[in-house]
TORPA-4810 file (N, C-alpha, C, O; in nm, 3 decimals):
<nodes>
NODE_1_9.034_8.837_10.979_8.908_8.832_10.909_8.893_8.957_10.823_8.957_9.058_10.852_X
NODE_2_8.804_8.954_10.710_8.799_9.052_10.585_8.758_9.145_10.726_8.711_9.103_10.832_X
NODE_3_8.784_9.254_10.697_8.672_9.373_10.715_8.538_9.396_10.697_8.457_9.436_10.780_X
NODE_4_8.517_9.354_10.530_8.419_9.343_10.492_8.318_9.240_10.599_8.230_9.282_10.674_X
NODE_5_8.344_9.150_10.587_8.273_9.016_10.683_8.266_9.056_10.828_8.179_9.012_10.903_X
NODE_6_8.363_9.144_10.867_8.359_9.165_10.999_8.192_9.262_11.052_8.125_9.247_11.154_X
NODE_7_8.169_9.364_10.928_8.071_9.444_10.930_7.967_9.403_10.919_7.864_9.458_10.959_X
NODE_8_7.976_9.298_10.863_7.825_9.159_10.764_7.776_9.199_10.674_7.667_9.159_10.634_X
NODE_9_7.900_9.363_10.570_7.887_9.378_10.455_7.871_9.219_10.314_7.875_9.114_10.378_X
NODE_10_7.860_9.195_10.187_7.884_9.111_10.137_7.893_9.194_9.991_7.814_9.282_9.961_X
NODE_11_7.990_9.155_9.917_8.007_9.186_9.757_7.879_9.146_9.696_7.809_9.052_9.735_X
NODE_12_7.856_9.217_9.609_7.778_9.245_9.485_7.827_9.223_9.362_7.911_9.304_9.324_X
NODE_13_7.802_9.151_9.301_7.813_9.201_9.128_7.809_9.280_9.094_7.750_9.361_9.167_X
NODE_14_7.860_9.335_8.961_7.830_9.453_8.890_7.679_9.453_8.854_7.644_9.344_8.809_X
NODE_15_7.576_9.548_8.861_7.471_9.502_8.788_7.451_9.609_8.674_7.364_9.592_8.589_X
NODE_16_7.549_9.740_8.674_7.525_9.837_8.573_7.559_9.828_8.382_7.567_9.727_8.312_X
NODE_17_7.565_9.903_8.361_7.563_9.960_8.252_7.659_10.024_8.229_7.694_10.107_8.312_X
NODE_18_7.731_10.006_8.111_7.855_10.104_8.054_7.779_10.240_7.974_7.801_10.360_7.993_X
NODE_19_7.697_10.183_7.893_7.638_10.326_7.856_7.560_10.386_7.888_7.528_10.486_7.823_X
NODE_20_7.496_10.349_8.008_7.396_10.422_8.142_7.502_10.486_8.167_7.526_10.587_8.101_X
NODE_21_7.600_10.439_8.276_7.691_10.519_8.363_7.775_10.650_8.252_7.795_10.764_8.294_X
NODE_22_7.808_10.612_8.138_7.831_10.728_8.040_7.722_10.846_8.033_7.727_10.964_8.069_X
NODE_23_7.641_10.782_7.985_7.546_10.894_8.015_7.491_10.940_8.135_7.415_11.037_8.121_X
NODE_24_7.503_10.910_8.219_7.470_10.970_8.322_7.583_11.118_8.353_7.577_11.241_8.347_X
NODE_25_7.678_11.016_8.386_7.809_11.130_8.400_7.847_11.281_8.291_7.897_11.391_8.312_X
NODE_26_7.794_11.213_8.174_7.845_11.329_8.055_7.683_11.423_8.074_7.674_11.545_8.060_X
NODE_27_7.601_11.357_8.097_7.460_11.466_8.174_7.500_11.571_8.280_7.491_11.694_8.269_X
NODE_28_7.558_11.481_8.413_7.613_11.539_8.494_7.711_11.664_8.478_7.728_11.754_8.560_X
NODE_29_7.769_11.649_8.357_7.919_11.724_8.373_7.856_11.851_8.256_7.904_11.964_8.243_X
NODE_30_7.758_11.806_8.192_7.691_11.902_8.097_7.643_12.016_8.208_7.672_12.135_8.198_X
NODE_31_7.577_11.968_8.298_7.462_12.037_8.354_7.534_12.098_8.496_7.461_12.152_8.579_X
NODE_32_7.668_12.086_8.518_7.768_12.219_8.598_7.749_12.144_8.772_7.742_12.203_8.880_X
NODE_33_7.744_12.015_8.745_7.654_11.939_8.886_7.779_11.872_8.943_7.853_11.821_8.859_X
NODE_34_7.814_11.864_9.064_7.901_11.768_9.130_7.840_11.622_9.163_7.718_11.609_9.158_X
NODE_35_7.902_11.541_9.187_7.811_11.415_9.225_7.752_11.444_9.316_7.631_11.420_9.322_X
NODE_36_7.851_11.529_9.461_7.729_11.526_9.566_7.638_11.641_9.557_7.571_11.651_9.659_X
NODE_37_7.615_11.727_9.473_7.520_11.835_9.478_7.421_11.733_9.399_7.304_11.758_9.429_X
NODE_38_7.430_11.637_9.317_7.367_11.548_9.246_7.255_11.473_9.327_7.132_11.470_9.329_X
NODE_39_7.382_11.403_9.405_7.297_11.326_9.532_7.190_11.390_9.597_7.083_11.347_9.640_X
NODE_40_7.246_11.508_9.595_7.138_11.604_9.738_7.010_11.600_9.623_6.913_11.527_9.642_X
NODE_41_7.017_11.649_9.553_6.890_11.674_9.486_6.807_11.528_9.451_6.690_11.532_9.411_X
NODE_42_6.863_11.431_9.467_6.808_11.308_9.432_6.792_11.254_9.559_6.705_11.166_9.567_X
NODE_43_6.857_11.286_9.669_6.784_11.253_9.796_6.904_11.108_9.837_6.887_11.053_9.946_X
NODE_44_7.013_11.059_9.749_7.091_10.980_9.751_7.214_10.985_9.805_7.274_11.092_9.791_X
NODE_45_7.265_10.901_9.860_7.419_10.940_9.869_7.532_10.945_9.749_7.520_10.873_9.650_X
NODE_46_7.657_11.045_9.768_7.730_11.057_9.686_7.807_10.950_9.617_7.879_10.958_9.518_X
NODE_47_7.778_10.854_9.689_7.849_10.693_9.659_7.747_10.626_9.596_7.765_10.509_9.565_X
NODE_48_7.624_10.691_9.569_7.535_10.588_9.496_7.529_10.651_9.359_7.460_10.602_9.270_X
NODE_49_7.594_10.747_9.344_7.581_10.849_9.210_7.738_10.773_9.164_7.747_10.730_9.049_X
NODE_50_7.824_10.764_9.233_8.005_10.683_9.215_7.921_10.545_9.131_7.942_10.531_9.011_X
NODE_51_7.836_10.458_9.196_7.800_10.368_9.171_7.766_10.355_8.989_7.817_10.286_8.901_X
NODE_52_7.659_10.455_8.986_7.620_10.442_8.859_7.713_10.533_8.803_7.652_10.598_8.718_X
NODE_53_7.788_10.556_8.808_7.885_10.648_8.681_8.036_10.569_8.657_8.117_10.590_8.567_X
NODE_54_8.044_10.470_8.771_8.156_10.309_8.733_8.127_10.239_8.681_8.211_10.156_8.646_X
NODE_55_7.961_10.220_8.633_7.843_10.067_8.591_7.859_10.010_8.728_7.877_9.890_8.710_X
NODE_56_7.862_10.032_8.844_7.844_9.912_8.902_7.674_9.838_8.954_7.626_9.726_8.976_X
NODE_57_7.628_9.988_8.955_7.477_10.018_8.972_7.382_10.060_8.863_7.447_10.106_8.768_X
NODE_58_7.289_10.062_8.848_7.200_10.129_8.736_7.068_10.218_8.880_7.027_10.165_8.983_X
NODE_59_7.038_10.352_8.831_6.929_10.364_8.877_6.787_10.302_8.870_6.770_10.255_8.757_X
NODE_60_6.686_10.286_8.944_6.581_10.210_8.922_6.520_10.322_8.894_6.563_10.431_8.931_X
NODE_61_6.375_10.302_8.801_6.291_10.364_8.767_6.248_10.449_8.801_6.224_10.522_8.704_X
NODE_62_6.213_10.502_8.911_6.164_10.605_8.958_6.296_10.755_8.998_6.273_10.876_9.001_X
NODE_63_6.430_10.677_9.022_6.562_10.746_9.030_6.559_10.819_8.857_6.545_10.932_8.811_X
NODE_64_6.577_10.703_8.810_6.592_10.750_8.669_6.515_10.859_8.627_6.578_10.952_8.577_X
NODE_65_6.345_10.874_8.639_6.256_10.978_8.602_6.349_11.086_8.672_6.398_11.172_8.600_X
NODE_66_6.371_11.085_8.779_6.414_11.195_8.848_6.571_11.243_8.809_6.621_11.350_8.844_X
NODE_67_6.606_11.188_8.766_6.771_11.185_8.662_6.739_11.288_8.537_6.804_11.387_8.503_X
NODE_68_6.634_11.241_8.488_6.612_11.319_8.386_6.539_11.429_8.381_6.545_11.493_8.276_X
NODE_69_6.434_11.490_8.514_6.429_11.586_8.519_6.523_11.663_8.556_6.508_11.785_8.556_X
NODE_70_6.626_11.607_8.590_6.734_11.701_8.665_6.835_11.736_8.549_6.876_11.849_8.520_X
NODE_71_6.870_11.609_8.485_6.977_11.644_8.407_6.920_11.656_8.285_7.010_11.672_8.203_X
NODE_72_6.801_11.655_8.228_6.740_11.619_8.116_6.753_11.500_8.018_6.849_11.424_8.029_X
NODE_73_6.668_11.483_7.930_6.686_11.321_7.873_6.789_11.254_7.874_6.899_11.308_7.886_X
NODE_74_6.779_11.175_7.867_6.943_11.017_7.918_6.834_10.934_7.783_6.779_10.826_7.804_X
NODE_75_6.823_11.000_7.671_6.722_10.910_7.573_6.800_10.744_7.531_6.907_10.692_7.500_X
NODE_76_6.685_10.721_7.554_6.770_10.550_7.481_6.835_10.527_7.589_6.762_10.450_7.650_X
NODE_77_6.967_10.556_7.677_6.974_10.455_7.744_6.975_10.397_7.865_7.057_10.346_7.941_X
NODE_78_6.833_10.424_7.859_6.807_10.334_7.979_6.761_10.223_7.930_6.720_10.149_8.020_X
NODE_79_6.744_10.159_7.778_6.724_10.049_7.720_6.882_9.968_7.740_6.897_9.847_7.722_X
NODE_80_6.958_10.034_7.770_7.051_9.943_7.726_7.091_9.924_7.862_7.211_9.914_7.887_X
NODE_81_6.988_9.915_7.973_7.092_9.886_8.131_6.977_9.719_8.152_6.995_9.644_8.248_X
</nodes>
């Protein structure tokens, strides 16, 4: 049996963004931040920051405000997630 199934994990779709997860990451890498020093400050795990910087995830709204106080504006695209 999968592993996956064994846990009563189940796959997801992609639901992200190519030019969210770009910008997120090139924010990130501007602003001298590791993913998990990222996470800590966002209160997230380091695999949920992996998430949105593959597209597989997009942050939700209230993540996002907090994205951008941290890393500063991500302008525009969060229209395009």
């Amino acid at each position: 049996m999968d592993m996956a199934k064994q846990r009563g994990a189940t796959r997801q779709p992609p639901t992200g963004s190519l030019p969210v997860a770009t910008a997120i990451r090139s924010a990130r890498h501007r602003a001298g931040l590791s993913q998990a020093r990222l996470a800590a400050l966002l209160g997230v795990t380091p695999t949920c920051i992996q998430h949105w910087e593959y597209a597989k995830r997009t942050p939700g709204p209230r993540t996002w405000v907090r994205l951008e106080e941290i890393l500063g504006p991500l302008t525009g695209e969060r229209r395009a997630a």
